[in-house]
N, C-alpha and C positions, 0 to 999 in steps of 0.2 A: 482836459484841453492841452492841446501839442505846445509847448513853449515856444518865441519866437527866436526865429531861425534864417537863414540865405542860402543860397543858392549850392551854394558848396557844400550844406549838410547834405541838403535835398540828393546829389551826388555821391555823398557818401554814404548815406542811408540806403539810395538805390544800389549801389556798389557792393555795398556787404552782403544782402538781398540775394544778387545776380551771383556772389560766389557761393553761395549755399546751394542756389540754382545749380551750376554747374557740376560743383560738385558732386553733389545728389543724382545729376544726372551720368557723368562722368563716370564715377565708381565702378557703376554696374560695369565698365568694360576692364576698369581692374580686378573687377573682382571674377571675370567668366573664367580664365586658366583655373579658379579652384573650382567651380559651379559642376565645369564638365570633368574636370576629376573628381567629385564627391561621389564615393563609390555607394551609399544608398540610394543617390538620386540617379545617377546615368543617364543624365542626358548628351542627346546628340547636340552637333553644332546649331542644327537649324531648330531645334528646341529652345536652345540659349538665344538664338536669335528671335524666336516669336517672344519669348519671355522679355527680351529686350526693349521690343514695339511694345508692349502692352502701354510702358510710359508714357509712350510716346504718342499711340493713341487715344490716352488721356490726356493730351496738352490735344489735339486736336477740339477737342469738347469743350475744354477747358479756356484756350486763348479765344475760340468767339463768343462764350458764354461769359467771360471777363472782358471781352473788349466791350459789349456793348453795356455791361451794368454800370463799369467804370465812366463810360459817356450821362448816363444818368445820374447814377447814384457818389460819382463822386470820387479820384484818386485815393485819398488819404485810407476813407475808410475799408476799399479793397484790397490792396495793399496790406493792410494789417490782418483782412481776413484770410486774405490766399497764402501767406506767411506762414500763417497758425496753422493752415488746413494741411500742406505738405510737409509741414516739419512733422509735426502727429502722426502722419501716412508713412514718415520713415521708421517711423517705432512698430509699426505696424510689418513693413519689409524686413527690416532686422529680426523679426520674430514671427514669421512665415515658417509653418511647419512643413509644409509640401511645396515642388514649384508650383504646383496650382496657383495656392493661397498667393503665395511669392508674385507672382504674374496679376494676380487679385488686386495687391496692397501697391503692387507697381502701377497698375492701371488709375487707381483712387489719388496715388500719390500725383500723379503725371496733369489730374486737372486742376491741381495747385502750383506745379509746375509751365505750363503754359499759360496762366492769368499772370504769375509777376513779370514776366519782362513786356507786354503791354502798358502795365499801368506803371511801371518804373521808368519808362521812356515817355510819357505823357507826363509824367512828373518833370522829369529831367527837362525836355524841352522848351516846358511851358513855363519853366522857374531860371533857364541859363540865360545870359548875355546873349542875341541874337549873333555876335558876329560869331560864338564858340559853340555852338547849339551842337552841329554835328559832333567837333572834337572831346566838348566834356560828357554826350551824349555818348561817345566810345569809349570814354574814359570810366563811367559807367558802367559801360556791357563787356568790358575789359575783367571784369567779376568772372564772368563766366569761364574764359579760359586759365585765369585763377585757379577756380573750382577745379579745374580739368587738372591746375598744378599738382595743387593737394589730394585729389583723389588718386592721383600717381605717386605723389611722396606716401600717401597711405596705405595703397596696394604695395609699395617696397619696404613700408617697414611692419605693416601688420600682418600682410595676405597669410604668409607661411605659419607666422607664428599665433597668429589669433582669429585668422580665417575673417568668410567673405560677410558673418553676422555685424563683427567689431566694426569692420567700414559702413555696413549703410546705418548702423545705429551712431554715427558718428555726425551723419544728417537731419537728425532732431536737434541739434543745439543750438539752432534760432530760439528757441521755445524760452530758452531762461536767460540768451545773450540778446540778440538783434530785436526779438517781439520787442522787451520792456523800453528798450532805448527808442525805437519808433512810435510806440503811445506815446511816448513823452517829446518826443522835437520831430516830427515828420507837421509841415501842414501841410492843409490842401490845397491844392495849387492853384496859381493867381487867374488863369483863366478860368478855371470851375469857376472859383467861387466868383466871378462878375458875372456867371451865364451858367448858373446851374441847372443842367437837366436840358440845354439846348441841344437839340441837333437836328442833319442839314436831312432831306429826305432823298435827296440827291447822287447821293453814294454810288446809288450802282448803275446810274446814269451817264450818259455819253459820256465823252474823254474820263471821266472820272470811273465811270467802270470798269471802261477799257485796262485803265491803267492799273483798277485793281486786281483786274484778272492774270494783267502780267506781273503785277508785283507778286502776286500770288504763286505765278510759277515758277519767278525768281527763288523765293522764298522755299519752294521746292525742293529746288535743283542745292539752295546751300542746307538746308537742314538736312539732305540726304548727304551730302559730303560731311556737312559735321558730325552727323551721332554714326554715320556708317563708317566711317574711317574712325572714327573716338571709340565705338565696340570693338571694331576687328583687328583694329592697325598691331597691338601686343599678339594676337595667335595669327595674322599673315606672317611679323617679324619672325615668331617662332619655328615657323615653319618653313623660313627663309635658312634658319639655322641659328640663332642669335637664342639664348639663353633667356629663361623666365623675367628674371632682372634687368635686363639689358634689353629685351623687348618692350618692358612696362616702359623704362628709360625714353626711348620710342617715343611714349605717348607725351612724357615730359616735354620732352624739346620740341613734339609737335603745338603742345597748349603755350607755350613759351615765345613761339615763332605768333602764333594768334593773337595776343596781347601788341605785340611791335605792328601787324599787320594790320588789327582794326584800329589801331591809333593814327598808322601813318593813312591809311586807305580815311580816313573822318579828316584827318585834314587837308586832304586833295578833295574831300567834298565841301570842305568849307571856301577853300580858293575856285575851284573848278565845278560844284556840281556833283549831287550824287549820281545822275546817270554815267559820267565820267569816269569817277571812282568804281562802282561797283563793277560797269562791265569789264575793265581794266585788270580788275581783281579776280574778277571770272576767269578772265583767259591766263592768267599767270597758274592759276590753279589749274587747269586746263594741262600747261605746258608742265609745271613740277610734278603733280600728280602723274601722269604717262609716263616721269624719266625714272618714278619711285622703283622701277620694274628691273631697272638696268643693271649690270653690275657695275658698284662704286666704290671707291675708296673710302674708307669710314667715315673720314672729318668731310668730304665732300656727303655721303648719305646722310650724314645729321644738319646740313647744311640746307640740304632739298627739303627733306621731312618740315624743317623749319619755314620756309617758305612752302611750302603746302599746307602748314597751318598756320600760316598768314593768309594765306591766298582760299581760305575754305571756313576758320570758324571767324578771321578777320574778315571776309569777304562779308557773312552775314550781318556782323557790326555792322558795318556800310550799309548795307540792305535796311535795317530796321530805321536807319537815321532816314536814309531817303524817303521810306512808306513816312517816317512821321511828319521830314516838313513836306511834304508834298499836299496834304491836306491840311483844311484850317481846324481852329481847335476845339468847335461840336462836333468834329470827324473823326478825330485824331485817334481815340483809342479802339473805335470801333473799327475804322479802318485797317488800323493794327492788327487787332481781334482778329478780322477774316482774312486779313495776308498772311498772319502767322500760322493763325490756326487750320490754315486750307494749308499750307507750307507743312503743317508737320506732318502731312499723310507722307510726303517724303523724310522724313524723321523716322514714320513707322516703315517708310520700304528701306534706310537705310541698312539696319540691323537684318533683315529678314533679305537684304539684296545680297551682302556681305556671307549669312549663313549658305545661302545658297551656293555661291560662288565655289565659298570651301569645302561643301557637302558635297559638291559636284566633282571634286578634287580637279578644277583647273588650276593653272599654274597661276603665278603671282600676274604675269603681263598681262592675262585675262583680267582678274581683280581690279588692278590699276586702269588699266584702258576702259572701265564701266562707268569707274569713278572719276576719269577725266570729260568722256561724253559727257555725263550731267553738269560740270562745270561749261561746257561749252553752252551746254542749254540756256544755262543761268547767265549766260555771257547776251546771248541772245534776246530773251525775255528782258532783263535790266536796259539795254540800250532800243528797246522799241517804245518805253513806255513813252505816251505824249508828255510833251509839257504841260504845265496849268493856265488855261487861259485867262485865269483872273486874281490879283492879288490878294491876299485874308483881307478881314474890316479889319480898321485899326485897333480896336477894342482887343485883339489877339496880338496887337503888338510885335508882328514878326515882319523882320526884314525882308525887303525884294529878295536879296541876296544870299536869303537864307531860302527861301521857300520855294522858287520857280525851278524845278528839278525835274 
């Protein structure tokens, strides 16, 4: 039995969670400068890039086949099982003989990946202070660009000297840190348990559909800005002319600029509305992203990078808050489920749009100008969704002011 607990473990539990998340998923783009130099394997760019998607097409499978068990069968206990099932599948990628297998253990790993940030956000929401729901809700999924910290501080101090095995075997250590401490103080969340196994049948139905289908392309448009710019952004920098090191660095201050970004973009949704925030954050990504191409001066290019990752993996923060209060809480993670999990096909074209790009040998302002379109896109989907024409019951306990988004 989980010990009793508030609000703010519930946050920190999902927290730690999301940085493992991130990490895990992150890595793989520190680790591709040795992948495609490892002279038994030879692979091309666009190999490294299907090998990329394979995760990622795993969180496809994985975020709707968790969003809806999690409506059923309960946060707490999901949660611990998708934990266990992708830290396991990193022991497995660390110790992948072939890319095959590598692509194999990426793919199994990837539907444990795409289940924990549904049911960590259905946690988090259903357990915060109604007025902070968005902000500790990003406070949160602030994990993930974390993850993105550390698997850059690991690619610069492992990559050369202990190669790209030491980093994803570096993703199983949920298994003997974060699992034991969540069996023991995670509960299950206060609306599950008043209304277990309830849900609405309504989902894909008028405005409610509607709005899934645009969340959905929202969803899209930032998952392909995050994992496609988080794979490539260290080999476009390289190829810009910037040094192994100094390109990973790149990815630092891009994960770094993402943490400020989904913090400040969650609480312009908690004042103003997620639809405010997110398209808002679209277009800034839009705008940095297209100037990444230009020539800069260094402290001003680290400056932009930084705000393009605010404006691209902080932009998706904003996203996952709005899909959550937008619906009530027999919705809530199944709704999640298929806006996340239809959202990571663009996860899977990020990598595989990226390999392209540089297989095709266009120049950088190509690259960039592909990856600004789809923020425009995202810009656009985010500010069409409808409003909600009717408040949760009270029994879900969520504020006007949190939910009509």
């Amino acid at each position: 039995m989980p010990a009793p607990t508030n609000h703010r473990t519930v946050v920190a539990l999902g927290f730690a969670a999301i940085v493992f998340d991130g990490y895990d998923l992150i890595v793989y783009g520190s680790a591709v400068p040795a992948l495609m130099a490892d002279p038994g394997w030879r692979l091309s760019a666009p190999q490294v890039g299907a090998i990329g998607s394979y995760a990622l097409l795993g969180m496809f499978v994985g975020a709707i086949a968790a969003g809806a068990l999690t409506d059923r069968f309960g946060r707490r206990r999901m949660f611990l099982a998708t934990l266990a099932w992708f830290s396991v599948m990193m022991l497995a990628v660390a110790a992948a003989p072939s890319p095959e297998l590598l692509g194999l253990a990426r793919f199994l790993a990837g539907l444990g990946f795409g289940g924990i940030a549904p049911i960590a956000i259905a946690l988090v929401v259903e357990s915060a202070p109604a007025p902070r729901r968005n902000l500790l809700n990003a406070v949160m999924l602030c994990g993930f660009p974390v993850g993105g910290v550390l698997a850059a501080l690991a690619g610069i101090a492992l990559l050369e000297s202990a190669g790209f095995r030491a980093l994803f075997a570096l993703g199983a250590l949920p298994l003997v840190t974060l699992l034991p401490l969540a069996a023991w103080l995670l509960p299950e969340s206060p609306g599950f348990a008043r209304e277990p196994g309830v849900r609405d049948p309504g989902l894909t139905r008028g405005r409610a559909g509607v709005a899934l289908g645009l969340f959905a392309l929202a969803n899209v448009a930032g998952f392909l800005l995050v994992y496609g710019l988080n794979t490539w952004l260290p080999q476009l920098m390289r190829q810009a002319g910037y040094a192994l090191g100094s390109a990973i660095a790149f990815l630092l201050v891009f994960n770094l600029g993402a943490i400020a970004g989904g913090l400040a973009g969650s609480a312009v949704a908690d004042r103003y509305g997620g639809r405010v925030a997110a398209t808002s954050a679209f277009a800034v990504g839009a705008t940095s992203i297209g100037l990444l191409s230009q020539p800069l001066p260094p402290v001003l290019l680290y400056l932009l990078i930084a705000v393009a990752g605010a404006a691209s993996v902080g932009t998706q923060i904003v996203v996952f808050g709005y899909v959550a209060l937008h619906y009530p809480g027999r919705n809530r993670a199944t709704a999640l489920g298929v806006s996340t999990g239809i959202g990571r096909l663009g996860a899977v074209a990020g990598p595989l749009l990226g390999g392209y790009l540089i297989g095709a040998g266009l120049g950088l302002g190509w690259n960039f100008a592909a990856f600004a379109a789809v923020a425009v896109l995202g810009a656009l989907a985010a500010g069409a969704v409808p409003p909600r024409t009717a408040a949760p019951r009270p029994a879900e306990g969520l504020a006007a002011s949190g939910t009509m988004q």
